[in-house]
C-alpha positions in Angstrom: 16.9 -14.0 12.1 14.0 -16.2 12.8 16.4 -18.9 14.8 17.6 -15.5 17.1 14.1 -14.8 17.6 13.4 -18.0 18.3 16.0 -18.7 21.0 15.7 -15.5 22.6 12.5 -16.2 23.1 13.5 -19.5 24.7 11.7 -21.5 21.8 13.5 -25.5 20.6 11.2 -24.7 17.0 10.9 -21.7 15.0 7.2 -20.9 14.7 5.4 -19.2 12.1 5.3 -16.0 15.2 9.5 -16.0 14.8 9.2 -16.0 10.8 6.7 -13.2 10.5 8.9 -11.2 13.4 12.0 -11.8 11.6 10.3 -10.7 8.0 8.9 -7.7 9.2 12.5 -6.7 11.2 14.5 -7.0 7.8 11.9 -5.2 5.6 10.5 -2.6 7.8 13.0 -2.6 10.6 12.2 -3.2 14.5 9.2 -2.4 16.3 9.0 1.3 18.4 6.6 1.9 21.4 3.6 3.5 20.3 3.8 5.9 23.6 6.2 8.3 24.4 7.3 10.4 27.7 6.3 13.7 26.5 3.5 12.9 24.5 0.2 13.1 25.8 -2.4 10.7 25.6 -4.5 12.5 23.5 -2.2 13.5 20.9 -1.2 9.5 21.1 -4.5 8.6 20.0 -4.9 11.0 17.4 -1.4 9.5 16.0 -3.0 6.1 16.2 -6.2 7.4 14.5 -4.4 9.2 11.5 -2.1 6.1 10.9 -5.3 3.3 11.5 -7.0 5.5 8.7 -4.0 5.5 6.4 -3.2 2.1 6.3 -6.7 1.0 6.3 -7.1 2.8 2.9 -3.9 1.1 1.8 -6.1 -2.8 3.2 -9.2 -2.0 1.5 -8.3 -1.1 -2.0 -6.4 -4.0 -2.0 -9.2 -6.2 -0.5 -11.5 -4.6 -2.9 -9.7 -5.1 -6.1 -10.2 -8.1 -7.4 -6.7 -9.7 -8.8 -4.7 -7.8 -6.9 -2.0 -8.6 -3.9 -3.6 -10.2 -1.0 -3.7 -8.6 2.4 -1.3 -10.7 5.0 -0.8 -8.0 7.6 -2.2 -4.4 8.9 -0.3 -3.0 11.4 -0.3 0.7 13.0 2.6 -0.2 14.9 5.6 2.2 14.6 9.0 0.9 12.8 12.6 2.1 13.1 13.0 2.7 9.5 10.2 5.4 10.3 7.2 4.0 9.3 4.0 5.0 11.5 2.5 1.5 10.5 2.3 -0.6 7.3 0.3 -3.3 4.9 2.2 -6.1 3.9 0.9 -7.8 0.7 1.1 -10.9 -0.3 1.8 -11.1 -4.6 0.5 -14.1 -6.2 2.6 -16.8 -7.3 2.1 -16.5 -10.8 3.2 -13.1 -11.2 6.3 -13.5 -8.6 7.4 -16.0 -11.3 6.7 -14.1 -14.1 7.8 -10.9 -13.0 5.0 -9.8 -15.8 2.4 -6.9 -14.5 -0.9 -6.1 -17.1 -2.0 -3.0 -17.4 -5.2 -3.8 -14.9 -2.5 -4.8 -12.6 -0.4 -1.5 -12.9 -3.6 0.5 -12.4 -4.6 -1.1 -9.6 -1.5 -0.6 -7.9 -1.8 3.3 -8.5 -5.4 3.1 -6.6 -3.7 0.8 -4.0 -0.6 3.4 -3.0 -3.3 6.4 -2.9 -5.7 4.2 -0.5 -3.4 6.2 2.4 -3.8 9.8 1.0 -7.2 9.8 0.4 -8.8 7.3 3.7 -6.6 10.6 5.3 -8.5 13.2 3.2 -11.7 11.4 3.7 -11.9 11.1 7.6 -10.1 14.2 8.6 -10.2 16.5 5.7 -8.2 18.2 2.9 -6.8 20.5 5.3 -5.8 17.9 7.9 -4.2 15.4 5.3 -0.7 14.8 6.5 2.6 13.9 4.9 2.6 10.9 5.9 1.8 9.6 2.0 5.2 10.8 0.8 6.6 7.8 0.0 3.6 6.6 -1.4 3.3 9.5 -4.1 6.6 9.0 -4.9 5.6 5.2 -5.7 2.5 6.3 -7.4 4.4 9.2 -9.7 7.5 6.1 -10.5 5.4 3.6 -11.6 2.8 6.0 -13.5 6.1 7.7 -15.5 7.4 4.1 -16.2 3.7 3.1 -17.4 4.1 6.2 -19.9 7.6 6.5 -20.6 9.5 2.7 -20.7 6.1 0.3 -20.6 4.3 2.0 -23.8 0.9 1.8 -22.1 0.0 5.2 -23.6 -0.1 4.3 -27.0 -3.2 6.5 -28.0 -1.1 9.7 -27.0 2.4 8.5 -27.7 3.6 5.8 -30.4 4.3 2.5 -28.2 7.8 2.8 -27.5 10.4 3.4 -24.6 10.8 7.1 -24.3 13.5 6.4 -21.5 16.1 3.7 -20.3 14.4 0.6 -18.2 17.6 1.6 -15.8 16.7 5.0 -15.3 16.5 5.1 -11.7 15.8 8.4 -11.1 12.2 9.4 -11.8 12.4 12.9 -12.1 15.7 13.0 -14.7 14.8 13.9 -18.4 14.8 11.5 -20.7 16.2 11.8 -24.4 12.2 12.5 -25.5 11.7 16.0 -27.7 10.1 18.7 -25.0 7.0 17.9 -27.2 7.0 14.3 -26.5 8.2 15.0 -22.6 5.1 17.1 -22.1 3.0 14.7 -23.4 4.6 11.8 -21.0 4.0 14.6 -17.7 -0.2 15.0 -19.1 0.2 10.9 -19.1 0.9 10.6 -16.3 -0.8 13.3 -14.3 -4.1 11.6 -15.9 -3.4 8.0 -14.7 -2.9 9.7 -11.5 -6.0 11.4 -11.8 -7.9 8.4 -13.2 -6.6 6.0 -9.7 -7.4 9.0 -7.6 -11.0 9.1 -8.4 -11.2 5.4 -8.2 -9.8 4.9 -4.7 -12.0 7.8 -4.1 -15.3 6.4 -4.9 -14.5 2.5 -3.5 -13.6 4.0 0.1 -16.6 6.6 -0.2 -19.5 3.6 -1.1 -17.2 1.4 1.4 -16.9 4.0 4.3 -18.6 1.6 6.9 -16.2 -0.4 6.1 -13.0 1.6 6.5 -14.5 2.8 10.0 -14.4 -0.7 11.3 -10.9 -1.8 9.9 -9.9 1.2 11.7 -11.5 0.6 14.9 -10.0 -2.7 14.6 -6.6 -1.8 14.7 -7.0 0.4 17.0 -8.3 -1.8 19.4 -5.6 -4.5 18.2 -2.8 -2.8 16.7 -2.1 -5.3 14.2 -4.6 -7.8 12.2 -4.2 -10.5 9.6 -5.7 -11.0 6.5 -8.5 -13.6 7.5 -9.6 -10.8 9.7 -10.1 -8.5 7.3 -11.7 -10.7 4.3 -13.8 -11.4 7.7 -14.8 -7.5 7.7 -14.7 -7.3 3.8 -17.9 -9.9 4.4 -19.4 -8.6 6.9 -19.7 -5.3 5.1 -19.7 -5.8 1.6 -21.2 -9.4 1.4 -18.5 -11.5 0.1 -14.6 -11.5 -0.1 -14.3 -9.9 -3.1 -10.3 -10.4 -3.7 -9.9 -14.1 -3.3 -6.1 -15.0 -1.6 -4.1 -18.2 -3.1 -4.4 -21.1 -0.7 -1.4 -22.1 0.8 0.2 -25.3 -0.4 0.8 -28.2 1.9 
């Protein structure tokens, strides 16, 4: 994909640009115009506006937690798999190998996936929150129910055990649990919900500033790279807090 790119572009080397294009066509599909016929320029802007705030949430949770993925990419840039923009993240090496995720890890993740839903809440209201965190709820309520159900990372409320099939694909099927033990599982999870909830809350409330600029730096660019966000992590909170793996010669 990257060679296409590459030639169309009327390029004898494939350049980091052609990589990165051809990564984010396969994942995300290609990229949409932001502007439309019959859309006016104000309600353009406000699209912009809601999807800067979202995926900055997603950016700075991530930025902010130490251990977690790194930032590569912030983009509000529409896709044709749908997507009004998105954050690609970068997972260490160690636990690509692995394929091992702590608990710290898992929780984190929960935070991350809300950092959408609630940067929306915070800037615009409860009222005004969108659906535009669909897919990310769904993530958040998957990997919470596998926490509780197949992971045993609820042992103080259930015995440390898989309640469910690892294969169980389908997150909202009944497991072979007792309704006893399946209500238990659904309070699990709705507090580890809960719990990443109030933390993505509280890190993009004391880091408001913060998710202002990121914001007004995609829209002014569309699209910025992780160097230019630990740049902004700096500049407003002091230090990079979530180091990124150097890349190897």
């Amino acid at each position: 994909e990257a060679a296409i790119v590459a030639a169309r572009r009327g390029k004898d080397v494939i350049t980091y640009d052609e990589i990165d294009f051809a990564i984010d066509r396969l994942t995300v599909g290609m990229q949409k115009t932001t502007t439309s016929p019959t859309q006016s320029k104000a309600s353009r802007m406000k699209r912009q506006e809601l999807v800067a705030f979202h995926e900055a949430g997603h950016a700075i949770m991530a930025a902010l937690t130490p251990g977690y993925d790194s930032v590569a990419k912030v983009t509000i840039i529409p896709r044709s798999n749908g997507a009004g923009g998105f954050t690609l993240f970068t997972p260490s090496e160690d636990r690509m190998e692995s394929g091992l995720y702590s608990l710290r890890y898992l929780k984190a993740q929960l935070a991350v996936a809300l950092g959408g839903r609630v940067a929306e809440e915070l800037a615009f209201g409860a009222e005004e929150v969108t659906t535009g965190a669909s897919n990310d709820l769904q993530q958040v309520r998957n990997i919470a129910r596998r926490m509780t159900a197949q992971w045993g990372f609820s042992a103080d409320s259930l015995a440390p055990t898989a309640w469910e099939p690892a294969e169980q694909t389908n997150a909202f099927s009944r497991s072979s649990a007792s309704e006893e033990t399946e209500a238990t599982i659904d309070s699990e999870v709705a507090k580890l919900v809960a719990d990443a909830y109030d933390v993505c809350k509280t890190t993009l409330e004391r880091n408001r500033d913060l998710l202002d600029a990121v914001v007004d730096e995609l829209l002014e660019k569309e699209t910025i790279d992780g160097t230019e966000l630990d740049a902004l992590v700096e500049k407003f909170v002091g230090a990079v807090v979530n180091k990124r793996e150097p890349l190897l010669a």
